[in-house]
LUMSEMI-679749 format. One line per 3 residues: their letters; for each residue y, z, x of C-alpha. Coordinates in Angstrom, 3 decimals. Layout:
BEGIN
A = Y Z X | ...
% end
This chain:
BEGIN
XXX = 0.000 0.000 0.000 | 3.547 -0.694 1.348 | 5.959 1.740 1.735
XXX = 8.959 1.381 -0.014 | 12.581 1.323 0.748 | 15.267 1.498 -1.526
XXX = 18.723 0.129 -0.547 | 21.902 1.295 -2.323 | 25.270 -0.508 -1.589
XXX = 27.554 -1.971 -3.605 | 27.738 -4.761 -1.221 | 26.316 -7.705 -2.336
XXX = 25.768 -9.117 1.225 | 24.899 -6.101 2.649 | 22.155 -5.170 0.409
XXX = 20.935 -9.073 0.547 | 21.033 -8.592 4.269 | 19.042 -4.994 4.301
XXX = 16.445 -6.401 2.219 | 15.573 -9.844 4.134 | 14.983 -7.728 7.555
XXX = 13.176 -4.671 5.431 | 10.439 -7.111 3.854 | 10.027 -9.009 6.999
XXX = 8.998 -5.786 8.538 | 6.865 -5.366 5.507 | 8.286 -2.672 3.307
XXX = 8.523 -3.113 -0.413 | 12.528 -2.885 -1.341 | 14.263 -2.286 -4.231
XXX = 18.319 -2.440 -4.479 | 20.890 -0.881 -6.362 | 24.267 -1.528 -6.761
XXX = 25.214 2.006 -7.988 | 24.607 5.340 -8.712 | 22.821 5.075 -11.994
XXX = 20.866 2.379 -10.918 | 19.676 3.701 -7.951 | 18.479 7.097 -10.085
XXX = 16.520 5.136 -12.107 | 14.704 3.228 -9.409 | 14.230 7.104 -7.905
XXX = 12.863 7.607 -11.172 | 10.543 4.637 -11.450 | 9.396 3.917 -8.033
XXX = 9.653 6.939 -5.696 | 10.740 5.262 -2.837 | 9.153 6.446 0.478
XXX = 13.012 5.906 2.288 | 16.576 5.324 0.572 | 19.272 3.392 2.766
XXX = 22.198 4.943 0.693 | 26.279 3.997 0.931 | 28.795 6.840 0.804
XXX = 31.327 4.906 -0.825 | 30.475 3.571 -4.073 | 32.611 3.128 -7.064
XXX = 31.784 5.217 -10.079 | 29.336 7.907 -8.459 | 30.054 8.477 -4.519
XXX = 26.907 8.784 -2.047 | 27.303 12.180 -2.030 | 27.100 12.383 -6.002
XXX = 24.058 9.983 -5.819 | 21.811 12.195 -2.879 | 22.617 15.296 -4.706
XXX = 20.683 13.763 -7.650 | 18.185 12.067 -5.909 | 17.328 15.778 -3.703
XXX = 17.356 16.953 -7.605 | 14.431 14.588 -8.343 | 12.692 14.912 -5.198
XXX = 13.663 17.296 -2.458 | 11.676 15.758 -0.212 | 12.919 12.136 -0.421
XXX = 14.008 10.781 2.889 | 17.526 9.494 2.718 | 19.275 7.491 5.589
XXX = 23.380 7.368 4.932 | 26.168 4.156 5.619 | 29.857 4.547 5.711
XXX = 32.333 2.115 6.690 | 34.499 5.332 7.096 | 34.346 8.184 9.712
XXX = 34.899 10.765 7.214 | 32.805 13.046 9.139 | 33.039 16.187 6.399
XXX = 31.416 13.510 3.984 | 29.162 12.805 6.860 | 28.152 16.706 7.588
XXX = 28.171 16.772 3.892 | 25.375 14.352 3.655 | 23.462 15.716 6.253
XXX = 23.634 19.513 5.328 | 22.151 18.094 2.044 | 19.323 16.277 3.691
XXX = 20.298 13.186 5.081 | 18.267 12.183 7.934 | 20.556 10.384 10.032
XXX = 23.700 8.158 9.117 | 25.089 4.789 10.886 | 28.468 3.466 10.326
XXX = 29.361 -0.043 9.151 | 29.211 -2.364 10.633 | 25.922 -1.246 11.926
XXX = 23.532 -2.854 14.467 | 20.542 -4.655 11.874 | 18.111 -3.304 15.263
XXX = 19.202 0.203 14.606 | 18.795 -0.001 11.111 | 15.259 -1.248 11.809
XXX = 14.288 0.913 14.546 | 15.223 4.502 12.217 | 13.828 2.960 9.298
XXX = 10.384 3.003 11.488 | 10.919 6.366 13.012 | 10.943 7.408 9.448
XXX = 7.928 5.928 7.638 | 6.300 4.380 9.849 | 3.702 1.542 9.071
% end
């Protein structure tokens, strides 16, 4: 069985991007342009990894892991920011977050923690 990624951003090209070099590597991915969906793909799916954006209209990333931890406290989460707000950062983290990489990020990097996390 694949493990499964889910990417939240409300980046079109950056979740097209995320997904391409995820399911080359194999994973299963899901995306979400927001909060709500995102929830509901927590909900339906129980992704093994989430690739989550801290700045997202509506509900912010912070709104959005608090939620997720809510549904599953052990869910892995990865954080992006284009921003180096690092309270929203430490934020993240003392909530769970795994690790975080700012925008634009390096796709390797992005690959590489994604394997340190669940790996194949």
């Amino acid at each position: 069985m694949k493990e499964k990624i889910l990417i939240v951003d409300d980046q079109f090209g950056i979740r097209i991007l995320l997904n391409e070099v995820l399911q080359k590597e194999g994973y299963e991915t899901f995306q979400a342009a927001n909060g709500i969906q995102a929830l509901e793909i927590v909900d339906k799916h129980s992704p093994d990894l989430v690739l989550l954006d801290m700045k997202i209209p509506g509900m912010d990333g912070i709104e959005i892991l608090k939620r997720m931890k809510q549904k599953d406290q052990d869910i892995r989460v990865i954080i992006m920011t284009a921003y180096g707000e690092l309270d929203m950062i430490q934020e993240a983290k003392d909530l769970g977050a795994l690790t975080h990489f700012a925008k634009p990020f390096d796709i390797d990097d992005i690959r590489k923690a994604v394997r340190e996390y669940i790996p194949m």
